[in-house]
PDB file of N, H, CA, C and O in Angstrom:
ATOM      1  N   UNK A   1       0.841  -1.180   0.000  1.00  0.00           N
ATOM      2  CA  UNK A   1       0.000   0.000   0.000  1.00  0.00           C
ATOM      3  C   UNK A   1       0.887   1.244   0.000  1.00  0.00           C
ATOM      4  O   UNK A   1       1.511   1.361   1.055  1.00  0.00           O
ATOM      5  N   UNK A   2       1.109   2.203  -0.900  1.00  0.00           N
ATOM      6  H   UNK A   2       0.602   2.108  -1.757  1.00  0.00           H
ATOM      7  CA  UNK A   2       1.991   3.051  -1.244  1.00  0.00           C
ATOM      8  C   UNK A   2       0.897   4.013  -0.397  1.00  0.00           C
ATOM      9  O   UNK A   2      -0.313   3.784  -0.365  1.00  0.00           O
ATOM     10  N   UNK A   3       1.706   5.372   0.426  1.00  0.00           N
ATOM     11  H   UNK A   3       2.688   5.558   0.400  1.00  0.00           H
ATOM     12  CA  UNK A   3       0.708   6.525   1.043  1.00  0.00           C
ATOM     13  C   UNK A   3       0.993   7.774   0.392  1.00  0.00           C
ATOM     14  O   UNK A   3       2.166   8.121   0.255  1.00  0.00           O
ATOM     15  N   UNK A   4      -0.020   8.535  -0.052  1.00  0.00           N
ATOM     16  H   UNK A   4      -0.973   8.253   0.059  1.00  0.00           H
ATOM     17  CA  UNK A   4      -0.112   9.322  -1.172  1.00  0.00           C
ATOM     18  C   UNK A   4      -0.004  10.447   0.236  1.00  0.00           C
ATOM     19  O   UNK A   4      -0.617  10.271   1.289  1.00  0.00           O
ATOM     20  N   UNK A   5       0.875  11.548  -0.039  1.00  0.00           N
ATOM     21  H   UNK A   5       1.373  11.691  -0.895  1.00  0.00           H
ATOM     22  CA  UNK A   5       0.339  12.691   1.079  1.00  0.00           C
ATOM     23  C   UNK A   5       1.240  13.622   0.198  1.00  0.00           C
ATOM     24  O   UNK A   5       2.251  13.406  -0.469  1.00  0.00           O
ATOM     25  N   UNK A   6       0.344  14.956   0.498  1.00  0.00           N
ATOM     26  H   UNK A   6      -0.478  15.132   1.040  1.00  0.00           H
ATOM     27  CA  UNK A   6       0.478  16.015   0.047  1.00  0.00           C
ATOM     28  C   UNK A   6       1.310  17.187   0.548  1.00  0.00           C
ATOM     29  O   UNK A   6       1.290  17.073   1.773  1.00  0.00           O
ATOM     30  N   UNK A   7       2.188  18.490   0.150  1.00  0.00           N
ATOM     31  H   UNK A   7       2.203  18.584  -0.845  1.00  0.00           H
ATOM     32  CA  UNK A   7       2.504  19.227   1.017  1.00  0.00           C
ATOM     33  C   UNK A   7       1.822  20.029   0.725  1.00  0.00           C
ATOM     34  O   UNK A   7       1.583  20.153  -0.477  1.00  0.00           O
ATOM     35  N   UNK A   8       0.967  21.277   2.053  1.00  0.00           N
ATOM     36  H   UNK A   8       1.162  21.175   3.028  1.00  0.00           H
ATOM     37  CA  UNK A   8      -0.411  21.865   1.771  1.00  0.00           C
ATOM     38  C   UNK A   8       0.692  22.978   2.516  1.00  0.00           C
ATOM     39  O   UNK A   8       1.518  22.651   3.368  1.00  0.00           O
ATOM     40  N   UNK A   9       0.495  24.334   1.987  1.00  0.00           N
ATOM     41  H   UNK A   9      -0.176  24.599   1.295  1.00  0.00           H
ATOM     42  CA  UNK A   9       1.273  25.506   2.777  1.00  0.00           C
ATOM     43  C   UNK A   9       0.019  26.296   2.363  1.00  0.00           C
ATOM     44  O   UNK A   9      -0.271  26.521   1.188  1.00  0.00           O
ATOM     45  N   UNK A  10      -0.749  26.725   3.497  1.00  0.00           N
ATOM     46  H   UNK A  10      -0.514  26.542   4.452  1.00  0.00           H
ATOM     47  CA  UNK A  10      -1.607  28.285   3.326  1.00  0.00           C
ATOM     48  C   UNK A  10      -0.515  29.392   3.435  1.00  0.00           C
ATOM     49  O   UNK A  10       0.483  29.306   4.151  1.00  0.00           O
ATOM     50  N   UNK A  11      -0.814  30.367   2.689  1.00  0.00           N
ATOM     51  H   UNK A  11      -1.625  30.436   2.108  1.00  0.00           H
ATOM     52  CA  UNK A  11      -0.516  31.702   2.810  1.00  0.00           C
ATOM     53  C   UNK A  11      -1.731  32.464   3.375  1.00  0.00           C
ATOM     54  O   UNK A  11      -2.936  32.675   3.238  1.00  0.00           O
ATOM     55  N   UNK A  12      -0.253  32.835   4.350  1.00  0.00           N
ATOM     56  H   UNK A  12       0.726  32.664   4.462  1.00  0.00           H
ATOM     57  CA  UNK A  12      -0.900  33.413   5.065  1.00  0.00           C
ATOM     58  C   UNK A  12      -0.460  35.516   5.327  1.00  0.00           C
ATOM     59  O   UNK A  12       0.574  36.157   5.513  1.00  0.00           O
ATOM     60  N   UNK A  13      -1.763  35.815   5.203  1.00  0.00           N
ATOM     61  H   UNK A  13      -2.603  35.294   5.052  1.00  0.00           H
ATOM     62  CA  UNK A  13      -1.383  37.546   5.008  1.00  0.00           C
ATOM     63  C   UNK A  13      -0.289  37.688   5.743  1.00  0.00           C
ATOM     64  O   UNK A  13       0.813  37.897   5.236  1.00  0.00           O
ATOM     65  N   UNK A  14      -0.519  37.574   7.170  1.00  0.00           N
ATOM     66  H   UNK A  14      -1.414  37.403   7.582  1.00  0.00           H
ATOM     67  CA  UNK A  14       0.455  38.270   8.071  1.00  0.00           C
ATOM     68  C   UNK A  14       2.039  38.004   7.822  1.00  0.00           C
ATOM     69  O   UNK A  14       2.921  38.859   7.907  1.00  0.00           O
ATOM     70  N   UNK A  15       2.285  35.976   7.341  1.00  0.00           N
ATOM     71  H   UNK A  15       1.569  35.282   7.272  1.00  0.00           H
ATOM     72  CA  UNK A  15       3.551  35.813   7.204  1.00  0.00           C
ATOM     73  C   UNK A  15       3.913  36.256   6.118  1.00  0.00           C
ATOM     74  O   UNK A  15       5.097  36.586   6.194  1.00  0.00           O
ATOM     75  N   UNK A  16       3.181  36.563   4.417  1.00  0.00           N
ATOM     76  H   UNK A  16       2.219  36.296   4.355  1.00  0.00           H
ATOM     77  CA  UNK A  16       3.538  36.811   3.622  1.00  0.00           C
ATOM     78  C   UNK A  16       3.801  35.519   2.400  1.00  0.00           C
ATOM     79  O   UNK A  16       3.331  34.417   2.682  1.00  0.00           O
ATOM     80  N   UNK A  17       4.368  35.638   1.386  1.00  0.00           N
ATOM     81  H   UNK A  17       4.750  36.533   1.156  1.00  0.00           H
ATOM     82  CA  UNK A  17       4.366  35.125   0.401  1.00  0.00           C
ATOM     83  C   UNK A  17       6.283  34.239   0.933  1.00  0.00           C
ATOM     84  O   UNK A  17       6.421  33.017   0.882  1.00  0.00           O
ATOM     85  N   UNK A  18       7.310  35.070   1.319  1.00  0.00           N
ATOM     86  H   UNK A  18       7.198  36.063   1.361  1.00  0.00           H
ATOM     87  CA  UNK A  18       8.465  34.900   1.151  1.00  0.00           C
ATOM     88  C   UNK A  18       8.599  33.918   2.060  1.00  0.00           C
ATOM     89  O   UNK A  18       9.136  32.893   1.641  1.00  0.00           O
ATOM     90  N   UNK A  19       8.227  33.944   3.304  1.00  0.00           N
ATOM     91  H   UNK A  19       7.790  34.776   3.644  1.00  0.00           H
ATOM     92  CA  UNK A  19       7.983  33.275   4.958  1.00  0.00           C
ATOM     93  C   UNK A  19       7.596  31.874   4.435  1.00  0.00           C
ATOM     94  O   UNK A  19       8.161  30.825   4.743  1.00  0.00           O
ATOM     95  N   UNK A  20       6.406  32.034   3.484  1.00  0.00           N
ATOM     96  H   UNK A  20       5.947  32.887   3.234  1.00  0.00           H
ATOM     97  CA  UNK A  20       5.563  30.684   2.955  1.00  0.00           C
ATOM     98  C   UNK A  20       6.595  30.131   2.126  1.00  0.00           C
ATOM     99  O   UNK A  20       6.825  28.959   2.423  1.00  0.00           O
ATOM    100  N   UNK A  21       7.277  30.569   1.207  1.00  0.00           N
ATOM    101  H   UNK A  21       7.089  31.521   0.966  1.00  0.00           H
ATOM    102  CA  UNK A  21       8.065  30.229   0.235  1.00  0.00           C
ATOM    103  C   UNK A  21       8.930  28.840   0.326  1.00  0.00           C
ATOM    104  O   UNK A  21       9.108  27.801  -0.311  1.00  0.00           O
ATOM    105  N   UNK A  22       9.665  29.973   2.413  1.00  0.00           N
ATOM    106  H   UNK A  22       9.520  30.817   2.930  1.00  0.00           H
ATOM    107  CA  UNK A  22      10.685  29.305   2.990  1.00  0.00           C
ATOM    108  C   UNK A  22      10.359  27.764   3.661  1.00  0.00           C
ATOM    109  O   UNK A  22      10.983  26.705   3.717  1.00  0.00           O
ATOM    110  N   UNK A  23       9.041  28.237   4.132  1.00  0.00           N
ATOM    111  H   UNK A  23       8.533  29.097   4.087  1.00  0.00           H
ATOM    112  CA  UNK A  23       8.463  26.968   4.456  1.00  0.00           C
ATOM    113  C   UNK A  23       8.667  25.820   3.881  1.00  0.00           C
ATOM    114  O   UNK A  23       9.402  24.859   4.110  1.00  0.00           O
ATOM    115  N   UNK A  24       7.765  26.129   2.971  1.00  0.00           N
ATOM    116  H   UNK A  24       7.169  26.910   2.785  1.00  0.00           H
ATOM    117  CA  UNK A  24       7.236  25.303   1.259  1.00  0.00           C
ATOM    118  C   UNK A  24       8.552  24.292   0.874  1.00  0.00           C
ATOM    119  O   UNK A  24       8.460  23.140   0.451  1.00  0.00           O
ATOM    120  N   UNK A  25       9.531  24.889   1.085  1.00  0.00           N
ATOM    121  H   UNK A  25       9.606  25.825   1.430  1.00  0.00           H
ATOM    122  CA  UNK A  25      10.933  24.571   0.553  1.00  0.00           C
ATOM    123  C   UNK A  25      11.681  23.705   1.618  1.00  0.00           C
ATOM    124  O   UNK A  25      12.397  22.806   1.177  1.00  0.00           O
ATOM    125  N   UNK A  26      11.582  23.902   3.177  1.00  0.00           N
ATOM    126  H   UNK A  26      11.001  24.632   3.535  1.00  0.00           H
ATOM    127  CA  UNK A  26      11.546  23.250   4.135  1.00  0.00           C
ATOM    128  C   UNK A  26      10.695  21.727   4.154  1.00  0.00           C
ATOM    129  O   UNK A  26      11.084  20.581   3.928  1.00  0.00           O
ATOM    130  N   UNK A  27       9.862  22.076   4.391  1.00  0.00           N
ATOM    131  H   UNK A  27       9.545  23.006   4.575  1.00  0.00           H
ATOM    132  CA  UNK A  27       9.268  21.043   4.168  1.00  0.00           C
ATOM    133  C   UNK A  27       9.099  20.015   2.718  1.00  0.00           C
ATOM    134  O   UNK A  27       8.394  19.015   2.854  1.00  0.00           O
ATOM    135  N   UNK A  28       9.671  20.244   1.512  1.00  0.00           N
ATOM    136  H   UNK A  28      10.244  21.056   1.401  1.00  0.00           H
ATOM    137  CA  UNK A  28       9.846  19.388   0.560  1.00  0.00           C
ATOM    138  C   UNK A  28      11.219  18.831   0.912  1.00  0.00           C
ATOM    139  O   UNK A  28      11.332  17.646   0.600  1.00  0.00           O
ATOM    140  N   UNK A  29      12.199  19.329   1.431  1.00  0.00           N
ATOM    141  H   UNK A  29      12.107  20.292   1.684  1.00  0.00           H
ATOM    142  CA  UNK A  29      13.549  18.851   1.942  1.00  0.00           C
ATOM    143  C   UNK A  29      13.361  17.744   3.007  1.00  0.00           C
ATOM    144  O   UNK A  29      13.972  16.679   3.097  1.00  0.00           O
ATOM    145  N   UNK A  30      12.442  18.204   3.743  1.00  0.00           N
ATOM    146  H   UNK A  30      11.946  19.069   3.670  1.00  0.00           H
ATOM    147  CA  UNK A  30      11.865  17.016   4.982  1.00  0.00           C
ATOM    148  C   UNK A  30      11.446  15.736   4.753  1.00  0.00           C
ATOM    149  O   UNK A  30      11.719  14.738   5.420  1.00  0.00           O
ATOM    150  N   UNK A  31      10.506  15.849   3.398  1.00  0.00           N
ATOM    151  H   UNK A  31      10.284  16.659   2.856  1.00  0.00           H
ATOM    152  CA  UNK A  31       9.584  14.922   2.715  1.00  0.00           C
ATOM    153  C   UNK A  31      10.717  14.102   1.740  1.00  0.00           C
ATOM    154  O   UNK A  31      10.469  13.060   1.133  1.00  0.00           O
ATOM    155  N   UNK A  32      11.751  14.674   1.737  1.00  0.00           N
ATOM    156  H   UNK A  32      11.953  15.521   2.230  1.00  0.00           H
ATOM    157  CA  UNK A  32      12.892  13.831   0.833  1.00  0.00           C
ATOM    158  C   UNK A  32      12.460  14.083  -0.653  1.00  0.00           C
ATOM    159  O   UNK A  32      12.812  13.145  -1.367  1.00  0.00           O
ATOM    160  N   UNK A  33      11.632  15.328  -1.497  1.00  0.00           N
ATOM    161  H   UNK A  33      11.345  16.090  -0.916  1.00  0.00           H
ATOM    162  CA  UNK A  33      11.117  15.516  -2.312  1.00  0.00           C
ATOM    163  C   UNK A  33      12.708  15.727  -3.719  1.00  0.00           C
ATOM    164  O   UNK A  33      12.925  15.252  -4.833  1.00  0.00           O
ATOM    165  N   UNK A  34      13.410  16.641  -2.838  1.00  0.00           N
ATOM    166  H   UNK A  34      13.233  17.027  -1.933  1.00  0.00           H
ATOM    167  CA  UNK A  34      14.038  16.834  -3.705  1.00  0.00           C
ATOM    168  C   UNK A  34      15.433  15.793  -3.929  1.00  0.00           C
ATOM    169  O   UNK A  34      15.798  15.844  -5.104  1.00  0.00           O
ATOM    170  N   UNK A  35      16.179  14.986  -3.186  1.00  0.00           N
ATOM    171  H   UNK A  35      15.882  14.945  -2.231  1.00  0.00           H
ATOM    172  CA  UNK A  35      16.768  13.514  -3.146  1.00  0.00           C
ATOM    173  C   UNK A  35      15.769  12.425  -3.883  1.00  0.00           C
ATOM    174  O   UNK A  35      16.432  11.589  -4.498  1.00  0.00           O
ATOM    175  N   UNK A  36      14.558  12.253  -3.963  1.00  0.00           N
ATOM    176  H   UNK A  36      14.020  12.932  -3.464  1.00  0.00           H
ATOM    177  CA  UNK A  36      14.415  11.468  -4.615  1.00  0.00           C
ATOM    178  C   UNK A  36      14.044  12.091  -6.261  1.00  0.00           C
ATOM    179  O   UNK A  36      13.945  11.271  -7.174  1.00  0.00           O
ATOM    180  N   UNK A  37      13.885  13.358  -6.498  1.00  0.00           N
ATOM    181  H   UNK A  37      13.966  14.024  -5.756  1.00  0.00           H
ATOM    182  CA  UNK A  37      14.305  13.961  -8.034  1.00  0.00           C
ATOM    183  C   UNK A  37      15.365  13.704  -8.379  1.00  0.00           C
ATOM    184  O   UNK A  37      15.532  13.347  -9.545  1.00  0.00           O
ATOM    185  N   UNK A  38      16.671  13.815  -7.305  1.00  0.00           N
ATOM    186  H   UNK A  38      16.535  14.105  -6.357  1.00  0.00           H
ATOM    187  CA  UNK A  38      18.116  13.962  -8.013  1.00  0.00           C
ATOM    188  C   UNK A  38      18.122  12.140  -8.021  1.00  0.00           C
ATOM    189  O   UNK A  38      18.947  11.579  -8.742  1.00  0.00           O
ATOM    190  N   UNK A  39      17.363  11.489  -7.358  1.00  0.00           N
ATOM    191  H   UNK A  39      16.693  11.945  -6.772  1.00  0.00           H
ATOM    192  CA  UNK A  39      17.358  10.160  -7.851  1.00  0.00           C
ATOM    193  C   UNK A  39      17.300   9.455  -9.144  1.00  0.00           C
ATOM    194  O   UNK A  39      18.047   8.853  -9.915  1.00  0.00           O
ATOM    195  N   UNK A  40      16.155   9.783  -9.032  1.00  0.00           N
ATOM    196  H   UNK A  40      15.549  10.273  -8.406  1.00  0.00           H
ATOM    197  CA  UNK A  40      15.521   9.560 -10.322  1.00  0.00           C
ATOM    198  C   UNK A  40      16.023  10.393 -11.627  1.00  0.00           C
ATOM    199  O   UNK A  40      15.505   9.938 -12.646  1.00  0.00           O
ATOM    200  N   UNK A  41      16.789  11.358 -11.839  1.00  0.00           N
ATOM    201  H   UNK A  41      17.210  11.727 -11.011  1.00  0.00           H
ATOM    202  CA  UNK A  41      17.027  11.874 -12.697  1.00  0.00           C
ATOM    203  C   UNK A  41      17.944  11.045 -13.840  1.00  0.00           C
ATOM    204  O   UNK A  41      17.751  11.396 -15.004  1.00  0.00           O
ATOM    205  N   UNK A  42      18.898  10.003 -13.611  1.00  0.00           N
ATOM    206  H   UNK A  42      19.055   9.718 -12.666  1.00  0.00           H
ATOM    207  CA  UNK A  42      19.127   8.928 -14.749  1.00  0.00           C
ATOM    208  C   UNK A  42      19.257   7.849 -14.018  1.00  0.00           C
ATOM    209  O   UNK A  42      19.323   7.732 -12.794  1.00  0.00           O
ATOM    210  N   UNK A  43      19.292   7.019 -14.909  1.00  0.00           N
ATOM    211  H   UNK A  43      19.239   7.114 -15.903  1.00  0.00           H
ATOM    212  CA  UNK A  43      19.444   5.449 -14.488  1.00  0.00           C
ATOM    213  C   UNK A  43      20.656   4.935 -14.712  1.00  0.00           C
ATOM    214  O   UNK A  43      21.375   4.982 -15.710  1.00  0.00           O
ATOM    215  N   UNK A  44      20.861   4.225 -13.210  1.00  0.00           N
ATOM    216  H   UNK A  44      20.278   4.188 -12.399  1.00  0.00           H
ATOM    217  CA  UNK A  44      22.143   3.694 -12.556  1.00  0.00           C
ATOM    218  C   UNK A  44      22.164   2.373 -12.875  1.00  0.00           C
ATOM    219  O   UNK A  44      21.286   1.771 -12.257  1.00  0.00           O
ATOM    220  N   UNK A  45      22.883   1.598 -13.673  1.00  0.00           N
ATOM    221  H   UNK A  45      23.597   2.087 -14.175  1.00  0.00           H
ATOM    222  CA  UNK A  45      22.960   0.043 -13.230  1.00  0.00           C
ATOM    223  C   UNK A  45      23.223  -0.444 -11.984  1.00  0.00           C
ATOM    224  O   UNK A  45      24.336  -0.056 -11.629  1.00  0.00           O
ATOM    225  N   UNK A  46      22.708  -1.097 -11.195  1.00  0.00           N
ATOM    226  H   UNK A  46      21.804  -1.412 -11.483  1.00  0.00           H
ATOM    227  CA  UNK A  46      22.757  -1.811  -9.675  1.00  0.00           C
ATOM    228  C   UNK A  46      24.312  -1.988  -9.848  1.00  0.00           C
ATOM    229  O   UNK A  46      25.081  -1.492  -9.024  1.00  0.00           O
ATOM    230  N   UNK A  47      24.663  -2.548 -10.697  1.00  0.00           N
ATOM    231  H   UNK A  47      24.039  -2.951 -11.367  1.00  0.00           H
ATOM    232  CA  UNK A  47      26.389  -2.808 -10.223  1.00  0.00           C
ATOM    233  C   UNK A  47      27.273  -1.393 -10.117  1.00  0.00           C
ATOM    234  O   UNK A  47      28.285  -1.180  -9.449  1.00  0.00           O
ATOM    235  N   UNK A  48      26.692  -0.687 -10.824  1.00  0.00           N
ATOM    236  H   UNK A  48      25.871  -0.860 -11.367  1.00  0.00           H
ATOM    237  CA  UNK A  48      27.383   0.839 -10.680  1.00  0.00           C
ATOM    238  C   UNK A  48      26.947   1.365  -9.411  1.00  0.00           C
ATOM    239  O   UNK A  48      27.794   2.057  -8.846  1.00  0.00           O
ATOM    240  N   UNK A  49      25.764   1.206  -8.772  1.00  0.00           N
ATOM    241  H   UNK A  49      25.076   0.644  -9.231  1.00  0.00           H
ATOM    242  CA  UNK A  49      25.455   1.961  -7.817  1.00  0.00           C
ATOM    243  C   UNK A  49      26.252   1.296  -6.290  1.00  0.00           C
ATOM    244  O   UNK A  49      26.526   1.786  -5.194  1.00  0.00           O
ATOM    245  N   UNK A  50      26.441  -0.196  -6.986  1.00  0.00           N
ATOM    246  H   UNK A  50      26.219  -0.595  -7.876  1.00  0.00           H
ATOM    247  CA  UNK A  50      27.248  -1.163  -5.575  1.00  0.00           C
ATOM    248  C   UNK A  50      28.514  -0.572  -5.553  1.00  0.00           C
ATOM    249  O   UNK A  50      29.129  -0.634  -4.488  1.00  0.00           O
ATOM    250  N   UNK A  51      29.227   0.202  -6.876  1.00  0.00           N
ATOM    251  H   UNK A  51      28.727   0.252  -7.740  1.00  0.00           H
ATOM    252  CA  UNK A  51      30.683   0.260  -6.725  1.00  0.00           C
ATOM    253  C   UNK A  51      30.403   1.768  -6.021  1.00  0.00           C
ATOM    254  O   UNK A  51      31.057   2.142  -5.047  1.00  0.00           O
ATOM    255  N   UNK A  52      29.605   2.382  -6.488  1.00  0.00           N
ATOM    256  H   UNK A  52      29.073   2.078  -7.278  1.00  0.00           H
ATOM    257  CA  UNK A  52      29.518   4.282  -5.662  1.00  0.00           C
ATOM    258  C   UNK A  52      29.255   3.771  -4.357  1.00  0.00           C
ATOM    259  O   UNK A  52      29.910   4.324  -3.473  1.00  0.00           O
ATOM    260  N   UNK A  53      28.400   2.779  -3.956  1.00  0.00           N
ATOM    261  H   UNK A  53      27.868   2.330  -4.674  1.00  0.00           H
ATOM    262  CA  UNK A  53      28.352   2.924  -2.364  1.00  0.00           C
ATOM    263  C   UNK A  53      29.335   2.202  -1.236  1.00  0.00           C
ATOM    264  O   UNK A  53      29.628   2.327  -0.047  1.00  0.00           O
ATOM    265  N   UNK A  54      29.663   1.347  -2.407  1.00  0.00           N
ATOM    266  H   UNK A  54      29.425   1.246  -3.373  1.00  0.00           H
ATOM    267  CA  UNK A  54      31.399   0.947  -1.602  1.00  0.00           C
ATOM    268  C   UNK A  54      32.352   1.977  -1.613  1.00  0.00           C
ATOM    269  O   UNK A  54      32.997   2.110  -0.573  1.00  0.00           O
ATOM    270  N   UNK A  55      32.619   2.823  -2.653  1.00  0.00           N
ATOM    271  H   UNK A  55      32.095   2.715  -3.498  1.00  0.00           H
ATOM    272  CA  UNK A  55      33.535   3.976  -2.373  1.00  0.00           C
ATOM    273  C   UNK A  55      33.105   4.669  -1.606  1.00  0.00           C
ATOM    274  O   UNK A  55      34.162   5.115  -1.159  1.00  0.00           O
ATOM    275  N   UNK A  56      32.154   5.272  -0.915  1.00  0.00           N
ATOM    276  H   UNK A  56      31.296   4.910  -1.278  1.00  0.00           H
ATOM    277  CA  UNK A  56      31.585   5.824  -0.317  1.00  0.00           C
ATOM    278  C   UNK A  56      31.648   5.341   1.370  1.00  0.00           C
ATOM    279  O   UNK A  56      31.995   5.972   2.368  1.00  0.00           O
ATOM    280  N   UNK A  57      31.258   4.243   1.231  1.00  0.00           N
ATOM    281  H   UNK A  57      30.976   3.731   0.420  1.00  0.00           H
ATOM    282  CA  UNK A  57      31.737   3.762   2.568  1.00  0.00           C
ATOM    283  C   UNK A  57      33.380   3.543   2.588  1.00  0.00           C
ATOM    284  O   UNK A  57      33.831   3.691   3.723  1.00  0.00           O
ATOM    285  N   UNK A  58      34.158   3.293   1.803  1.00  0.00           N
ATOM    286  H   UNK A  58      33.791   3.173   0.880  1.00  0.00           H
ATOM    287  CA  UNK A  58      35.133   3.589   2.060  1.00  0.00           C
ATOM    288  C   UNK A  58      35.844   5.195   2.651  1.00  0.00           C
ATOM    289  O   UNK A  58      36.641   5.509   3.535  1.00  0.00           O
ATOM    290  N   UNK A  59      35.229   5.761   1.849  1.00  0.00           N
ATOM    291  H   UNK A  59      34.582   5.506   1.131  1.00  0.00           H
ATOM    292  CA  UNK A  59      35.888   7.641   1.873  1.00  0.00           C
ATOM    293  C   UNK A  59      35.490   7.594   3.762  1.00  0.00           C
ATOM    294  O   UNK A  59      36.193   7.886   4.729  1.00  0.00           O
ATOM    295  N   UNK A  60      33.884   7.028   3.651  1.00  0.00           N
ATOM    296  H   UNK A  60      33.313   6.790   2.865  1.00  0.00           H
ATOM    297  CA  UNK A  60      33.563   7.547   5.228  1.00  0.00           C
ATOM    298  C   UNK A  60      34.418   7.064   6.225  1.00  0.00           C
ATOM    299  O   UNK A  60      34.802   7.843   7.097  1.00  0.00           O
ATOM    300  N   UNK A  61      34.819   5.740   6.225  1.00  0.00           N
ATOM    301  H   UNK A  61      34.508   5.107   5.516  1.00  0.00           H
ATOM    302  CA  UNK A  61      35.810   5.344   7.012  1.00  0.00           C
ATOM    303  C   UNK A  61      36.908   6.279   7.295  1.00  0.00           C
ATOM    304  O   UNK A  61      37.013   7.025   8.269  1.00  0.00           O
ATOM    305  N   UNK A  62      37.771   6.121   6.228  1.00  0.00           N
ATOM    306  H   UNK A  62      37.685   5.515   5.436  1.00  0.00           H
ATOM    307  CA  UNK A  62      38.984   6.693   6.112  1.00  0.00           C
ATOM    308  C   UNK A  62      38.564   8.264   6.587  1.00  0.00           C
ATOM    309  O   UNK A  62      39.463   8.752   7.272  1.00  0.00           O
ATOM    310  N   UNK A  63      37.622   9.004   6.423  1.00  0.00           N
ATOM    311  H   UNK A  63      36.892   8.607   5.866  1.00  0.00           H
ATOM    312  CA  UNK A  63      37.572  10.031   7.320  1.00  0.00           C
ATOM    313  C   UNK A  63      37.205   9.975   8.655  1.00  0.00           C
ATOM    314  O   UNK A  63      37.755  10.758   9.430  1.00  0.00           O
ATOM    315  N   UNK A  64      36.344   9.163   9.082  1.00  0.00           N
ATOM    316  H   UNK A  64      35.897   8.527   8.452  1.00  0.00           H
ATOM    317  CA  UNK A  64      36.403   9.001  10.786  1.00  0.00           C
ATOM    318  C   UNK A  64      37.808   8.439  11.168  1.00  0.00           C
ATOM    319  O   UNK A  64      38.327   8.834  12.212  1.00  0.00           O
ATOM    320  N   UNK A  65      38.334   7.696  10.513  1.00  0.00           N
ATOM    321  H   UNK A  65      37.913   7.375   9.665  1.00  0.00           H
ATOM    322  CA  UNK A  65      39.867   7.288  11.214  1.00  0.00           C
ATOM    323  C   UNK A  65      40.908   8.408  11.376  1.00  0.00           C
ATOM    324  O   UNK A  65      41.730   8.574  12.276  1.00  0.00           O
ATOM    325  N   UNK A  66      40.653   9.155  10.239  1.00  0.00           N
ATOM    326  H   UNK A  66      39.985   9.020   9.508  1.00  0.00           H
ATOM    327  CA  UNK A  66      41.116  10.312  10.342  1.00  0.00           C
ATOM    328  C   UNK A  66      41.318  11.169  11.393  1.00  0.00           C
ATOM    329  O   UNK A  66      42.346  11.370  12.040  1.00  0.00           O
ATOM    330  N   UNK A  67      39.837  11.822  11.527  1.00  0.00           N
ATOM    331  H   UNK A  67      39.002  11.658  11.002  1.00  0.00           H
ATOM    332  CA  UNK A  67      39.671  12.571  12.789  1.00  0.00           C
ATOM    333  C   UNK A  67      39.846  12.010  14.516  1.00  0.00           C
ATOM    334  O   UNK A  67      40.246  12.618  15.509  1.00  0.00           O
ATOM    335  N   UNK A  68      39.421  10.783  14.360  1.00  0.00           N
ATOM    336  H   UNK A  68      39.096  10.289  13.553  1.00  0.00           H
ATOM    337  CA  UNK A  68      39.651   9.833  15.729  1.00  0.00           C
ATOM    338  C   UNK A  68      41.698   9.795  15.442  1.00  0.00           C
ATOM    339  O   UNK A  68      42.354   9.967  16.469  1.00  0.00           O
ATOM    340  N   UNK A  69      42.175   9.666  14.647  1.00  0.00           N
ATOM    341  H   UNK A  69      41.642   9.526  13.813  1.00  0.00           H
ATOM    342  CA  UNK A  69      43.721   9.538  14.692  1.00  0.00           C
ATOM    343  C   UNK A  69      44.420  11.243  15.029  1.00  0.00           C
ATOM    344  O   UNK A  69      45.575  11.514  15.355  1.00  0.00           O
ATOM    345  N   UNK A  70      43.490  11.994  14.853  1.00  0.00           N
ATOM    346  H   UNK A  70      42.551  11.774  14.587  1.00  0.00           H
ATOM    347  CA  UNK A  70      44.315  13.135  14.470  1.00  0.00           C
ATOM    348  C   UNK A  70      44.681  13.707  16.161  1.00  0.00           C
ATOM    349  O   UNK A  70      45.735  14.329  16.290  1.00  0.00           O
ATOM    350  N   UNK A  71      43.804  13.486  17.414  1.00  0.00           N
ATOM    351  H   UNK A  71      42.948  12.981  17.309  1.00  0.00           H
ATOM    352  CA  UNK A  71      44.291  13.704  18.320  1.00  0.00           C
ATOM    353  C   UNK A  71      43.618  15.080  18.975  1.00  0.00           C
ATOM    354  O   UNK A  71      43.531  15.224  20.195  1.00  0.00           O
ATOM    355  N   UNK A  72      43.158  16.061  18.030  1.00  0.00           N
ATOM    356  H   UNK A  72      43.229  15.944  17.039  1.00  0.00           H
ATOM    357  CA  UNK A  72      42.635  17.265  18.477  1.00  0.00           C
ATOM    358  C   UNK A  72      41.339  17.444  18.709  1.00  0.00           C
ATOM    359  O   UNK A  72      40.613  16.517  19.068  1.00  0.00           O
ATOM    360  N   UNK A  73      40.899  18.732  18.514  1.00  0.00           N
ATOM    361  H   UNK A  73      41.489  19.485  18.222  1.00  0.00           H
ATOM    362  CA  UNK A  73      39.272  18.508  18.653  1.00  0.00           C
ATOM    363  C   UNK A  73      38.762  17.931  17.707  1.00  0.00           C
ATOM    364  O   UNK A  73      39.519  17.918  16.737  1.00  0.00           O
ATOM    365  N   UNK A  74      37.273  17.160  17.448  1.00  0.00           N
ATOM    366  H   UNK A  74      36.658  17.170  18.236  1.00  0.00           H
ATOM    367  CA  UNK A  74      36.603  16.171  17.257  1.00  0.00           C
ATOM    368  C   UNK A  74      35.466  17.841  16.376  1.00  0.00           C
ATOM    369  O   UNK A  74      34.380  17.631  15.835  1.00  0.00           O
TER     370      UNK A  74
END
């Protein structure tokens, strides 16, 4: 069962058009609206996407070892 939900922003006089804007834009970031556009925008072969998320977990490593090795502030 897929859940269909909407983002609903009234404008409102007092906050204005710009206030709403900021909202509007907030809340599609929340909803993961705009990550799943840059998703979807071409198609990945599964084996390409296994090698980006192994490099990826690699980079992350090697930067927490990093900072845990480096001795200073965190």
């Amino acid at each position: 069962m897929t859940q269909k939900t909407s983002i609903y922003i009234r404008i409102d006089e007092r906050l204005g058009v710009e206030r709403s804007l900021k909202k509007f834009k907030r809340l599609c970031e929340s909803f993961g609206v705009v990550r799943e556009y840059r998703k979807r925008q071409e198609y990945k072969k599964p084996s390409i996407k296994k090698v980006e998320k192994t490099a990826a977990a690699v980079k992350r490593r090697n930067k927490t070892s990093f900072r845990s090795g480096r001795g200073g502030k965190i």
